[in-house]
Phi, psi and omega in degrees: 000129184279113176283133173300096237239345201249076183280319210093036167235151188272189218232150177307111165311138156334105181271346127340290237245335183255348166278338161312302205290313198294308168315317166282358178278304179319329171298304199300331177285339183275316204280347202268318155304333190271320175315302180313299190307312193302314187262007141285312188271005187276341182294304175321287179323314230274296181310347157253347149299338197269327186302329187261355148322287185272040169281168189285143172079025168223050168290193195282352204257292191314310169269329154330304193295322192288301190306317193294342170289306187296324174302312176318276168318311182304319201294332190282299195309341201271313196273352159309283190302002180264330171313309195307288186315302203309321179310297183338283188327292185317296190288332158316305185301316195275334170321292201277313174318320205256349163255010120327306193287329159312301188294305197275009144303295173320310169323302197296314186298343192260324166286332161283328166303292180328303183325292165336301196288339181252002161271341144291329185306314184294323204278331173285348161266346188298312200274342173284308166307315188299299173308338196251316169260051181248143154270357167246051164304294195315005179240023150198058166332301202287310182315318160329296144350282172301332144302321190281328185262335172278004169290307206245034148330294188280140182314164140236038203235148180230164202197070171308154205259091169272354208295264175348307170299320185289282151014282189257008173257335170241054073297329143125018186297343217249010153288336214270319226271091193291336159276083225279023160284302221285307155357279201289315197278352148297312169305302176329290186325305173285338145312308206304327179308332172321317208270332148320335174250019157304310195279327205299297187317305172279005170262352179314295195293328176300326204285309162261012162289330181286314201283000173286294205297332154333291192304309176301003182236312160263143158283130175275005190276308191285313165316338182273321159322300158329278196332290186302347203227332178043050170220196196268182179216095209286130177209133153284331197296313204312158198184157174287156169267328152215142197261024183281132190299295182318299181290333155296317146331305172278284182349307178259355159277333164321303194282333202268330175283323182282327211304293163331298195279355124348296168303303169316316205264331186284341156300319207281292213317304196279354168276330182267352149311318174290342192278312164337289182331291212293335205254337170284347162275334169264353154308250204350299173312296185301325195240014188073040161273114202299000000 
């Protein structure tokens, strides 16, 4: 038997069915909220950032003023340290410059000597040459001797004082030197020198082609004695080791060869003394030297 279900009444809700719809509204209104709260505060975030972007005092006048202060300090920092160097230099230059001025002080004193040494130097062979083409050579052996070995005592080679120039041309110094007369009359000088050790080489060879033909001609028992007593050496004994027209020849074209270059490097020696002269007054001038 079918029961009738059709009371005339509407039919009761689901009580299941009405705590689901009430849970899911409560999700969808939690999720609808967090959303609302989420896109507030990014609303929020955007809008104080955009605030602090446009706070008051920090316009396009305000970072112009920072940069031009960082320029300002660096633009200081750069000309202090430029200042600095520069003093540094100025007291290096006058540093080197006063020892440039030594050595060619120094210069001078070496070409007046070389003078001295090589005009005794003329006269003992002049008197050696004379005496040797004497006919009565044999009766002034000793002296003869003694000429022949105390002509090279003494250096003939000449040798200025580079030590400063070398210096500041290989370290990078000779930049320092501000004046460009003193600059250019420094270079001169020191080029010129060049053709001084050009001759020191050909009198190296004169000096020793002569002291070979020595040997075929003097007894060395006696030169040596001259060397140690640095006198003449008084002998009845004494006597050439050859009396050949030749070897005597070569002897004294030998010696006529140091002679020349000798005379050439001492022409040389007194023009760069004068050029000396000259760069040393004016050094003297440019930097106050006493």
């Amino acid at each position: 038997m079918i029961e009738n279900t059709d009371t005339g009444q509407e039919p009761k809700e689901n009580p299941i069915n009405k705590i689901s719809e009430k849970q899911s509204e409560e999700i969808i209104s939690s999720v609808e909220t967090d959303m609302i709260n989420t896109n507030q505060k990014s609303e929020n975030r955007d809008t104080h950032a955009h605030h602090q972007h446009h706070a008051p005092g920090k316009k396009f006048r305000h970072y112009f003023f920072e940069f031009f202060m960082l320029f300002l300090a660096v633009f200081c920092g750069f000309l202090t340290e430029n200042l600095r160097e520069n003093k540094v230099e100025k007291d290096w230059e006058k540093v080197y410059m006063n020892n440039l001025y030594q050595d060619l002080t120094s210069d001078t004193t070496i070409y007046s000597n070389y003078d001295n040494y090589t005009s005794e130097f003329f006269n003992k062979v002049d008197s050696l040459v004379m005496l040797m083409k004497s006919p009565e050579r044999d009766t002034h052996l000793s002296k003869i001797y003694f000429l022949a070995r105390t002509a090279t005592l003494k250096s003939l080679t000449l040798f200025p004082n580079e030590r400063t120039f070398d210096q500041m041309k290989y370290s990078g110094y000779l930049r320092l030197i501000s004046n460009r007369q003193v600059a250019d009359s420094v270079s001169s000088y020191y080029n010129s020198l060049k053709g001084i050790v050009f001759f020191n080489e050909i009198i190296k060879d004169c000096l020793s082609d002569y002291r070979t033909v020595m040997g075929k001609v003097f007894d060395a028992e006696i030169l040596f004695k001259i060397l140690k007593e640095g006198k003449e050496q008084k002998s009845d004994s004494a006597k050439l080791l050859s009396n050949d027209a030749l070897v005597i020849n070569e002897l004294l074209t030998k010696a006529q060869y140091l002679y020349g270059s000798s005379l050439l490097q001492k022409d040389r020696g007194m023009e760069c003394s004068h050029s000396a002269q000259n760069l040393i007054e004016l050094i003297k001038k440019e930097y106050h030297f006493e």
